[in-house]
GUSEKE-282932 format. One record per residue (C-alpha): residue in three letters; x negated, y, z. Coordinates in steps of 0.1 Angstrom, whole numbers, plus 5000, padded with zeros to 4 digits. Example, Ala and Ser with C-alpha at 12.3 -4.5 7.8 and 13.67 -1.06 7.14 Angstrom:
2
ALA487749555078SER486349895071
This chain:
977
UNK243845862682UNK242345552698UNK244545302700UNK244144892716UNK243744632689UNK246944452702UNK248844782697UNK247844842665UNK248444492655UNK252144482672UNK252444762649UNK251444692615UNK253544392620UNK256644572628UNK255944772597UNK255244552572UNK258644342586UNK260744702573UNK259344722541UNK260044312540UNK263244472546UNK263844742522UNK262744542493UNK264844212504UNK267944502503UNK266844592468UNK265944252458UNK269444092452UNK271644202431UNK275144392442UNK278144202425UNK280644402404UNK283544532424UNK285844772414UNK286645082439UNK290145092428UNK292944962452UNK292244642471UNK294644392453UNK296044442417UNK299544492418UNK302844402392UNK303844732393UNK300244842381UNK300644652347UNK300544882319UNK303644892296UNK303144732261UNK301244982236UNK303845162212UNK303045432185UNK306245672178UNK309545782194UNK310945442208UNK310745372250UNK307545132261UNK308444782270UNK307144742303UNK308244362313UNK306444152335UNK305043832316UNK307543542322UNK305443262342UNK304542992318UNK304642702340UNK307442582368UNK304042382387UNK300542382383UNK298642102396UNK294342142401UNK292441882405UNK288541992411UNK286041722414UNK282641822431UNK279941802404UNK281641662375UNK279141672345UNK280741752313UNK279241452298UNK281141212330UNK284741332307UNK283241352272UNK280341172265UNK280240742268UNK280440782307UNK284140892299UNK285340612278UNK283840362299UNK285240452334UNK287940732327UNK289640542298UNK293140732307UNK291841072315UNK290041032279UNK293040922257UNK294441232270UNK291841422256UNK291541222227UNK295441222218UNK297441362243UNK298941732249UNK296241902260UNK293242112258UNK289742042266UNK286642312269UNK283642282281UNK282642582310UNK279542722317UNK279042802352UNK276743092360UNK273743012386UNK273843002420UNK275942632411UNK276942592445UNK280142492455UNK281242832479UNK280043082449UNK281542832425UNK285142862444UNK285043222445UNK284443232404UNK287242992399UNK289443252424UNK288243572414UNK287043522380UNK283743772395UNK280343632391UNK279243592430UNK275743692434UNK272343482449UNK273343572484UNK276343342482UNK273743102485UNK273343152521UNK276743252530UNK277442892519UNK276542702548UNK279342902561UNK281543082541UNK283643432551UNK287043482548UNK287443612508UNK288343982513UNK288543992473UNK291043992454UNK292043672441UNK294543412423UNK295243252458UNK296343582474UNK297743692439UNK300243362441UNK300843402478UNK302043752476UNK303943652447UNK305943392474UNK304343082455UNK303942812481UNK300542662481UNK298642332491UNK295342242494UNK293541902500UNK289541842504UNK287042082510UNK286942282541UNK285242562523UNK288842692505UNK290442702542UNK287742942551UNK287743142521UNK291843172520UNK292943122559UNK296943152562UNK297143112522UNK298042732521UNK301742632533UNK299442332545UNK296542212541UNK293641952554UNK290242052548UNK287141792546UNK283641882556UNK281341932525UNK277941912542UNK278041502551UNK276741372521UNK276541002529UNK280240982530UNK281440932494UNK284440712506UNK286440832534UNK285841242518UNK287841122491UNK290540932509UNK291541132530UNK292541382499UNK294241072483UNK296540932511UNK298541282511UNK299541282470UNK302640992469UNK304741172496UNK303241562482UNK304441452447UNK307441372455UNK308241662472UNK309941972459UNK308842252485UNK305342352466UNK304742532432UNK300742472432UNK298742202448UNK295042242447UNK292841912451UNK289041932458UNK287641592456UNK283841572472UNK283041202469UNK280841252434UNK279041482447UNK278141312477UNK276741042455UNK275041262433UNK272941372463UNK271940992476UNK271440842445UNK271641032415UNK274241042388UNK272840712370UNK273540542406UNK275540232404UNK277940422423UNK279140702398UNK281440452378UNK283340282402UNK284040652412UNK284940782383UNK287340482381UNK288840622415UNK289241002399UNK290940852363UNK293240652383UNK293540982405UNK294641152377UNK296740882362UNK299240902392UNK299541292393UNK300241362353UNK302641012354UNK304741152381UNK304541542369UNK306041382334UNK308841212353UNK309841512373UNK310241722343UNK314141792331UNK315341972301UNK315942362306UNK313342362328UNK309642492326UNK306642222319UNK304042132345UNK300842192342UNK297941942350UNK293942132350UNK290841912356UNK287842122364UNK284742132380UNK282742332403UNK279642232392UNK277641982372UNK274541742387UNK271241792377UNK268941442366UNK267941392403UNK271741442414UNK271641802433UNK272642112418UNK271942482417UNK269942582390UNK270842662357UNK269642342340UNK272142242310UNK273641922332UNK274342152359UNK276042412344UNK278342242319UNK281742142338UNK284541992318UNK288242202318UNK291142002309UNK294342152302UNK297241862303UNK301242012300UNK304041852276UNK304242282267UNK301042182243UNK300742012210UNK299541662208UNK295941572192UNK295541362166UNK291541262175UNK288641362194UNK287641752192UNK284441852202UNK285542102230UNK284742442226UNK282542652253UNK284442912272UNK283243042306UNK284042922340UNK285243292351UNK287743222320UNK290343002343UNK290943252367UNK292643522346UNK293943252323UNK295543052353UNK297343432363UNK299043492340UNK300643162325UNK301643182363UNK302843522356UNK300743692383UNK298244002380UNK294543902372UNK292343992399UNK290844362394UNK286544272396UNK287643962375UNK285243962345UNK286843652322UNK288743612294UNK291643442287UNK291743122271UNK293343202241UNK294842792234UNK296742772263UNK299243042248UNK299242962211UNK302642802217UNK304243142231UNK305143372206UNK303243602189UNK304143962208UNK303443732237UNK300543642229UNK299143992219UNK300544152252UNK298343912275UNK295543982256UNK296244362261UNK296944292300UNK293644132302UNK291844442281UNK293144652302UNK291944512335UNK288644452318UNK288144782305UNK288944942341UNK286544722353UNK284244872328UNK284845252335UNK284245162375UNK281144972368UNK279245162342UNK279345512339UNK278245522300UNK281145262296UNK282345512265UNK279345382246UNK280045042250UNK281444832215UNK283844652239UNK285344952251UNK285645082217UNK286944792201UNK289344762229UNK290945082222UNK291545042184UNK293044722188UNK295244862212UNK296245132184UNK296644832160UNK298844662188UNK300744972189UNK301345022149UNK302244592152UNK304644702175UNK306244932158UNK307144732129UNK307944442149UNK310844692169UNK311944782138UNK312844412126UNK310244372104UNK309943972098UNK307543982067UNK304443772063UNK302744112061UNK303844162099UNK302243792106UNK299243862089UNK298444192107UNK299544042143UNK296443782138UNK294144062130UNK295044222157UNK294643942178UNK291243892166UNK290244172176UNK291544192206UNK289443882218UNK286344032202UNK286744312223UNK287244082256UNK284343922247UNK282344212241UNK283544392276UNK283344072295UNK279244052282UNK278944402292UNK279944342327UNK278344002329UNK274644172323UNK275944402350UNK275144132375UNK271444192378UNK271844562397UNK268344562415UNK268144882440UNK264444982421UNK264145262451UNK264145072478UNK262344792464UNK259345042455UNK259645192489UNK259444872507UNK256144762484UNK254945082491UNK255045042528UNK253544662527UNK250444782506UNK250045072528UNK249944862559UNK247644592541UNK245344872535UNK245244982568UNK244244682580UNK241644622558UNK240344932566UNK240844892604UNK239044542606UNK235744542617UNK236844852646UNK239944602658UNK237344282655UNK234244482674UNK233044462710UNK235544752722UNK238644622702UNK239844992696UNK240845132665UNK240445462661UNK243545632640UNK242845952625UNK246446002627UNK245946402648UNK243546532614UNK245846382589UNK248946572604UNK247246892606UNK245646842572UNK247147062536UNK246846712515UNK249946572542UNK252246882536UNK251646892504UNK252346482500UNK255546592524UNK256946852498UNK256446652466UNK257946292482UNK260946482491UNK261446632452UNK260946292444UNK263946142466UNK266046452454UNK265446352418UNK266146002423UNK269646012439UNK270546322416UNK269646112386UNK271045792400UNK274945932412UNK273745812446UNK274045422439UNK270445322464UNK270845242498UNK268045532507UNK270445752492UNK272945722511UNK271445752545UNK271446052561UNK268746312550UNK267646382585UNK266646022585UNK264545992553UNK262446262559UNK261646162588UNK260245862573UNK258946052542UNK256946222565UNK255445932586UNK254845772551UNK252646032542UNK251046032572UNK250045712573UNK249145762536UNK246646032545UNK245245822577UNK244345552550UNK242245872528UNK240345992561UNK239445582572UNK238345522533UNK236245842538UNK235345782570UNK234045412558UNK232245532531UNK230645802551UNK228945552575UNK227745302546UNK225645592527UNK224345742564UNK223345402570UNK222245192539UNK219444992555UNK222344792581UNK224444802548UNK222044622528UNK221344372553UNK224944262557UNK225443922534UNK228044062510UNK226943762483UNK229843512474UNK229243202464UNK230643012439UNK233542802457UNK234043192473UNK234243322439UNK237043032423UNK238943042459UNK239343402457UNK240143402415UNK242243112419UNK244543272446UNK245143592431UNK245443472398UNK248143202407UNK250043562425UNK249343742390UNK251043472371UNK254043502387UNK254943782368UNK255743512336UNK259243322340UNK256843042325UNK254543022351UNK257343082378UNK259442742358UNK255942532359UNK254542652387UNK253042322393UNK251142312365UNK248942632380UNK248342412412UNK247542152392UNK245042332376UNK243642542402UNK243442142426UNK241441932399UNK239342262392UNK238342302433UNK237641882432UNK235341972407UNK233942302419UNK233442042457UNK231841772438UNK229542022422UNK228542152458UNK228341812472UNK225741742445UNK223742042448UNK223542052485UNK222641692487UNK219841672464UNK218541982476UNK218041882511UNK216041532489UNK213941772474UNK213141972504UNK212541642523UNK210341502496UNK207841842499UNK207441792536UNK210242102548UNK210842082581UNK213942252585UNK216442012597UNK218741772575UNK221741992554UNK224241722567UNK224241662600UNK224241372621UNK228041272637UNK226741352666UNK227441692679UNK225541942704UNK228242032729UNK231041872744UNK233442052719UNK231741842689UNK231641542710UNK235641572709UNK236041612674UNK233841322664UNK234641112691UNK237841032664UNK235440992638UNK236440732617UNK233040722601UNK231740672637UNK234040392647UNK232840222611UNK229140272620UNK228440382585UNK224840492580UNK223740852573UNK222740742536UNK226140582531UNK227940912543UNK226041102519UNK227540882489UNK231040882507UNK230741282505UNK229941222463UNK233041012459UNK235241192480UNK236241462454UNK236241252428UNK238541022448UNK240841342460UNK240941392422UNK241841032417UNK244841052440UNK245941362431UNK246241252396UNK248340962405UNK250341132431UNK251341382403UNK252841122379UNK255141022402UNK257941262400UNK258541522366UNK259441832382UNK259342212366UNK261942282342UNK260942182305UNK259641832313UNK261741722347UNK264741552323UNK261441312314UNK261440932328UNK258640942354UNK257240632379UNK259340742407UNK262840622380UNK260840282372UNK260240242411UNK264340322417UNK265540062393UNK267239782410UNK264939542389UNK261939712400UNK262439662438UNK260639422452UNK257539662439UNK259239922452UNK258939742486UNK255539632486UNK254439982477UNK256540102509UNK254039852530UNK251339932521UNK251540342519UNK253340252557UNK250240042564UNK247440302550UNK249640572574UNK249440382606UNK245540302601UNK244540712591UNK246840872623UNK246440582649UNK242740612656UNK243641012670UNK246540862695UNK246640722729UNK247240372728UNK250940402740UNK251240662709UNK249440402689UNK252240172700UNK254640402693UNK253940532659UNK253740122652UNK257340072662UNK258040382645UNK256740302614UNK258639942617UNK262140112619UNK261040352591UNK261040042563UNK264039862587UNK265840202577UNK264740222542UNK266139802538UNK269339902560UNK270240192531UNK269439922501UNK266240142488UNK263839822494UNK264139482505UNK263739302536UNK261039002534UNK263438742539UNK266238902520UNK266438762487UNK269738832477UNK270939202475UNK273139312508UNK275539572507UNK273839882521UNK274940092550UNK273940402567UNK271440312586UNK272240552618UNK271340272644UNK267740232623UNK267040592620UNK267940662656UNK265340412668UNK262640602648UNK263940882664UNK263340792697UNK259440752690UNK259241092671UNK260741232702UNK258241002724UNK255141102706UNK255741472708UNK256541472743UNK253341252746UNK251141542726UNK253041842743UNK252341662778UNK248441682764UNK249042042755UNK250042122790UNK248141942813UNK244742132786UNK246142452796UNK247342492827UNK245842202848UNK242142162836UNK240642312803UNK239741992787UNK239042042752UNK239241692744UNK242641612758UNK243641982740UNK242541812708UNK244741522713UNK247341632724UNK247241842692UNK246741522672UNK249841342686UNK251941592682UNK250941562643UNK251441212643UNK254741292653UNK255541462628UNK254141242602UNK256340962614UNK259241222613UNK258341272575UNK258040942571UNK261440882572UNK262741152558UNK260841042526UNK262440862499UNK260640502497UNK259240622462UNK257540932481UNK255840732511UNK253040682486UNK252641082483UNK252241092526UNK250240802524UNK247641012501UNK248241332519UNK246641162545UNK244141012527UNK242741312515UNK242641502547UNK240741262564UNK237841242540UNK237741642532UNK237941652571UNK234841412578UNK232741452545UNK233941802530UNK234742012557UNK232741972584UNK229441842564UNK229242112544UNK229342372568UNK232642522553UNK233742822573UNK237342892584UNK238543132554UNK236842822533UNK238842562548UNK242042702553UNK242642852516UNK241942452505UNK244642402528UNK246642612512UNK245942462480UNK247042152486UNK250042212503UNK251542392476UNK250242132456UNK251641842473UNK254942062477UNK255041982442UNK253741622443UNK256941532467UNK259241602435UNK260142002445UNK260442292422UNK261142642418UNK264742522418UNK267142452444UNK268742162422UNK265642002440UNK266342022476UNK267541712487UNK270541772513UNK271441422518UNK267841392547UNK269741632568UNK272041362576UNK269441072580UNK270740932621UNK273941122618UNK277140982620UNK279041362613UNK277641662600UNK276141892628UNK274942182615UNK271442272633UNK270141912626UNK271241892595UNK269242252588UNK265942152605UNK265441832588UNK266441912556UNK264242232558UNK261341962571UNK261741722541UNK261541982518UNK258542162535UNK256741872545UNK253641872526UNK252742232530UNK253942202566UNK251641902574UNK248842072555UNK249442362579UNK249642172610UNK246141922601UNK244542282596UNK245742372640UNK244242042650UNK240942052627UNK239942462637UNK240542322676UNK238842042670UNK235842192654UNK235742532682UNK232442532675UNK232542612639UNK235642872640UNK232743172646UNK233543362615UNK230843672604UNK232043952586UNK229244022566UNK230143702546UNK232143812512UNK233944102514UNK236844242537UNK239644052524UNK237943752530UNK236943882564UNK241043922568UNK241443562557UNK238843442580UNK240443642607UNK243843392609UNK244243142631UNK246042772623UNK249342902636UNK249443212614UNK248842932587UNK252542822596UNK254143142590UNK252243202562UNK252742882540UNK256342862553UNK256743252538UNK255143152511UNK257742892501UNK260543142496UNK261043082464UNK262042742464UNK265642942469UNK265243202439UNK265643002407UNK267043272383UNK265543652383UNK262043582372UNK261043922367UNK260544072402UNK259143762415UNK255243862413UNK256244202436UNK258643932458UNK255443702463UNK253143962470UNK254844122495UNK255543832519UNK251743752511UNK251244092527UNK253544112549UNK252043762565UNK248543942570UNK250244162596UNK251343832616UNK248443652609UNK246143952626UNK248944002656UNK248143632663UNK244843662661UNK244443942688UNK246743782712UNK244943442711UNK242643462740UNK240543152735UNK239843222701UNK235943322695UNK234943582669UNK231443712660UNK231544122671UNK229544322649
């Protein structure tokens, strides 16, 4: 079956975007959720265990509490409470701790630390999974069951100040409520007030029974500047004296006969070093959990406070609230805050929160009878039994005491057990579909390798042997034995994969197009082989060598894939780039030299065969464009002097790259480390702060403006200007005439007017674009255009870049200009060549700009760089940019330079092997998708284990894109066998 090259493209690309598909829906994991009734009920409370003849008692739990009062603040470190930053700015909150009646602990919050899948672990007391991560730019309603619904139905009035993301989760739970937005991260004043103005008229009101208070400003800060900003202790002042007013009028409210108050400080989340969050770094995860009530003791002195987890609150907030704990909840009580009740008390909500967990357990795991925690559980529920017993009979000995403690002991030992059980439970992967969707991906990468040189010939037809295959024993056979295979699999796993569950119709259909395709790929490998040994002369003659720089791009690339199967190399990933950078400077400067003093020798023997390193001058008008913005050209440098300039440039790349990468720490096991970028940030250090900003400004203007018009060149002047006016107007640098420090502002008037020339330079390129295609086919007005549409966006970075990083754009352009004039284009570097470097140094300089594996990296606080409110598509797009930018820009140089140089994107086939005839094959904009696929894991900082198979199929999944846009680009050349 003969089939167009477009077709067959369109096709492979719609494939390989299902398997994409299957194994993204296998990839993350499936939270625990139990299949019983929706919401856990009062009546559903098991009666207290009892061994012999007398009745059960069956009694609700009393509530512990008349009001509970929780105060969250965003990103609260554990150390901000109890480490020096707590006796210096929350001096009240801390004598409290220190002396008062309370209890303090120290949670661990479980990665994604996020704020929405934060909320719903505080609620739920359920681990949310990594796709909470995206349903946090906008959270659902919270169909789960939960403490807020628990309390509601329970006719507890609720109300709820700050966050917006509570009134989406709970809608119609709060008797009122006034919700913030989250998302507008230069507001760290006004966030925080508008939470405070409602407490002296909600405190002295007598109409609620919980108020729930998410304060945002920390946060916020965190995100701008860091928690060593300036800024953290005069807000931490603001939360102590926050705190001060709510326990001093909860103690004056309380009367005798009555049932204490309760005041709980907590956190969502901790702050990384660089002030975002995330990950599953130490200062991220550690929140501080306060419990302040007059029902407690009083300390004595500072306690180092013990660890419990974050899931702990929820079922410990239910029931000293006398409510049900929420059925997929997977904490434990806290056992301090009832050590004043009595004993039998005590012991029955440790068996009310056994019993939940070990329902949980029989739901979730179907070998839950081997589990110690289930075990455990149900001896100590005998022991409760026997205890109670006694204790019905009126036995008041120590003996009765003494075996009450043992049983409570192991009744949390069991808890803890169970709730471990269920924990490790998290990481569900669907295996099944994730091997079905690889399968698919290398099955359509195959295909294409094997259909290349028919889609890339004179006729552009691929022939399918799709008719032979179907007809064919090997396919029926493959048929019968992929269909005992799926029966096996969902017999064996109770039906818990999504291919399981579809309809069986359906999958065999599809197990029987997979194994034709399968045995399409054997007749086009046979087929292949066939013609090379009929015609081994036109084999022979083909140029399969590889040289060298072939050899390490080729190594390099898959090797950096292959390591992705270590949770090392995956937490340093930059370290591989590193490597794999200086080694290709190296592997450049080597070519440089060989090339160079070959053509010497050959000159010095007379050869006549034309200079290795051209001339600037080009042969055709197409040339004539591309060095026409020769900066080499505009200098006049000599052909000798571009020969040395071509030996220092990779020593120089080297150079720079070797500075850039001091500037920020960034992996995992080294990123707590001081780097330049902190000296540069210290307030004593800013006046060198600012004259670096000038000059990396300075060095961007002079590499971008010689490719502009001259209104552009104007433009990206001006541009440039309001970048450092912004950077002054925010208090990162100085202004030449300031010498006294100003208080800074938000710089939206500033960052507006760099807007404007963005805006003005892209319309100026896209003008270019236009006029090249539709009007006249100018190559050289195509090629600027192209050009000023990059400088756009290189002013657009610009000032999304904090002033410490303008030095890392500053070399990014750097570099590509002398690989572009020196590298590049003297040493006759083909396309595959040239855009794998590209590659290389954008993942490298993703790195350089500070990013990581880790979303605790992604700075949030660009999205609202010009904005005076948060608007969500902006706010997307430019924090996406930021983030991206150096792969991004790396991607967009490699457009302009291929349609710059037309004349040198004639790619042969014959040159290295298939795959590198596949790489050669992809145009610049391909190069978008593909580096912007590439990046995925910027947002998966935990599972480390099926990240090689995660990588490797959007690598392959890209080839399908990359080949669809090569067929549809009509003015792209290629060399037809």
């Amino acid at each position: 079956m003969k089939v167009s090259s477009s077709v067959f493209a369109s096709l492979c690309l719609i494939l390989e975007l299902f398997g994409l598909a299957l194994f993204l829906r296998g990839f993350f994991p499936v939270p625990i959720k139990s299949s019983f009734s929706s919401k856990s009920k009062l009546s559903d409370l098991p009666a207290e265990p009892l061994t012999g003849t007398s009745p059960n008692a069956s009694k609700v739990p009393p509530a512990l509490f008349k009001r509970v009062v929780v105060v969250l603040i965003d990103a609260l470190r554990e150390d901000f409470v109890f480490g020096p930053s707590g006796r210096k700015y929350m001096p009240y909150t801390r004598h409290l701790v220190e002396r008062g009646s309370s209890h303090s602990f120290v949670a661990r919050a479980k990665p994604p630390t996020v704020t929405m899948p934060r909320i719903k672990a505080l609620t739920t007391g359920s681990i949310p999974g990594f796709i909470d991560v995206v349903m946090n730019l906008n959270s659902p309603v919270l169909l789960e069951d939960n403490l807020i619904w628990q309390a509601k139905a329970a006719g507890k009035k609720i109300i709820f100040y700050g966050d917006d993301t509570w009134v989406r989760l709970f809608p119609k739970h709060f008797m009122e409520h006034d919700g913030t937005t989250s998302f507008f991260v230069t507001d760290y004043t006004e966030v925080d007030n508008n939470v405070t103005r409602h407490l002296d008229s909600t405190l002295k009101r007598d109409d609620w029974d919980v108020l729930i208070l998410h304060y945002l400003g920390l946060d916020h800060i965190g995100h701008i500047s860091g928690p060593h900003s300036s800024l953290v202790g005069p807000k931490l002042v603001e939360m102590d004296d926050v705190l001060k007013k709510i326990h001093t009028s909860l103690i004056s409210r309380e009367s005798e006969g009555t049932l204490p108050n309760l005041l709980v400080l907590c956190a969502d989340h901790g702050m990384s070093e660089t002030g975002s969050h995330g990950g599953s770094s130490e200062p991220e995860i550690n929140t501080p959990i306060v419990f302040i009530s007059p029902a407690f003791k009083r300390k004595v002195a500072m306690e180092t406070p013990p660890v419990v987890e974050q899931v702990d609150l929820a079922p410990t907030l239910a029931l000293a609230l006398g409510l049900p704990i929420s059925q997929n909840s997977v904490g434990c009580v806290i056992p301090a805050v009832f050590e004043e009740t009595s004993l039998r008390e005590q012991l029955r909500f440790l068996h009310l929160n056994g019993f939940q967990l070990s329902c949980l357990l029989k739901d979730s795991i179907p070998t839950f009878q081997k589990e110690d925690g289930y075990e455990q559980f149900r001896v100590s529920e005998k022991s409760h039994g026997n205890w109670m017993k006694l204790y019905l009979e009126g036995n008041t000995s120590e003996v009765l005491v003494n075996m009450g403690r043992k049983v409570l002991k192991q009744y949390l030992e069991a808890l803890k057990s169970m709730s471990s059980a269920l924990s490790r439970q998290l990481g569900k992967y669907d295996m099944y579909s994730m091997v079905v969707g690889m399968a698919v991906v290398i099955e359509m990468l195959l295909l294409l390798l094997f259909a290349m040189p028919e889609a890339l010939s004179n006729g552009a037809v691929v022939d399918l042997p799709l008719g032979s295959a179907l007809l064919s024993l090997p396919f029926y056979l493959l048929c019968l034995l992929c269909a005992a295979l799926h029966v096996f699999v969902c017999t064996s796993v109770g039906g818990s994969c999504y291919f399981c569950s579809l309809p069986w119709a359906l999958v065999f259909t599809a197990v029987a197009f997979s194994c034709a395709f399968l045995c399409t790929l054997v007749s086009m490998a046979a087929r292949r082989l066939s013609v090379g040994a009929k015609s081994p002369t036109k084999s022979a003659g083909r140029d399969w060598r590889l040289s060298e720089l072939d050899v390490l791009l080729l190594l390099g690339t898959v090797g950096h894939t292959l390591s992705l199967a270590s949770s090392s190399f995956v937490e340093e990933e930059h370290q591989t780039w590193y490597f794999l950078l200086n080694t290709l400077c190296l592997a450049v400067f080597q070519d440089v030299c060989r090339k160079y003093f070959r053509e010497k020798k050959r000159l010095s023997q007379g050869e006549d065969e034309g200079p290795l390193l051209p001339s600037t001058k080009g042969d055709n008008a197409a040339d004539d464009a591309s060095t026409s913005f020769s900066p080499v050209a505009e200098l006049g440098v000599s052909a000798g002097s571009e020969k040395w300039l071509a030996l220092a440039t990779p020593l120089l790349t080297l150079a720079c790259c070797r500075l850039l990468r001091s500037l920020n720490q960034t992996g995992v096991q080294w990123a707590h480390l001081p780097d330049f970028s902190h000296w540069l940030n210290n307030g004593e250090h800013k006046t060198v702060l600012s004259l670096l900003a000038v000059a990396s400004l300075a060095l961007v203007f002079v590499l971008v403006q010689r490719r502009c018009s001259l209104v552009s060149k104007i433009a990206l002047a001006l541009g440039l200007l309001g970048v450092y006016s912004y950077r002054a107007a925010v208090g990162n640098i100085l202004f030449p005439w300031q010498h006294t420090s100003r208080a800074p502002s938000k710089g939206t008037v500033e960052a507006r007017f760099v807007y404007v020339f963005v805006l003005g330079i892209l319309f100026s390129g896209a003008k270019d674009l236009l006029r090249s295609q539709v009007i006249s086919s100018d190559v050289r007005l195509k090629s600027r255009g192209l050009w000023e549409v990059y400088s756009g966006l290189v002013l657009l970075a610009a000032l999304l870049f904090r002033a410490h990083n303008l030095p890392v754009l500053a070399g990014l352009l750097l570099i590509q200009t002398l690989m572009a004039q020196f590298i590049w284009k003297r040493l006759h570097y083909d396309a595959a060549q040239t855009t794998i470097m590209h590659y290389w140094f954008g993942q490298a300089f993703f790195f350089f700009q500070g990013n990581s594996n880790n979303i605790a990296t992604v700075d949030i606080s660009v999205g609202f760089v010009g904005l005076e409110s948060y608007v969500e598509a902006p706010a997307i797009f430019l924090t996406a940019f930021s983030t991206y930018a150096g792969p991004l820009l790396w991607a967009c140089h490699l457009v302009c330079y291929l349609s710059s140089e037309r004349d040198r994107s004639v790619v042969s086939l014959g040159h290295g092997c298939y795959c590198f005839a596949l790489l050669r094959s992809i145009p610049a904009v391909a190069y978008v998708v593909l580096v912007t696929a590439l990046r995925y894991h910027l947002f998966i900082w935990s599972v480390f284990s099926p990240k090689l198979l995660y990588e490797a199929t959007h690598t392959l999944a890209t080839a399908a894109a990359c080949i669809f846009f090569t067929f549809m680009d009509q003015n792209q050349n290629l060399t037809r066998p």
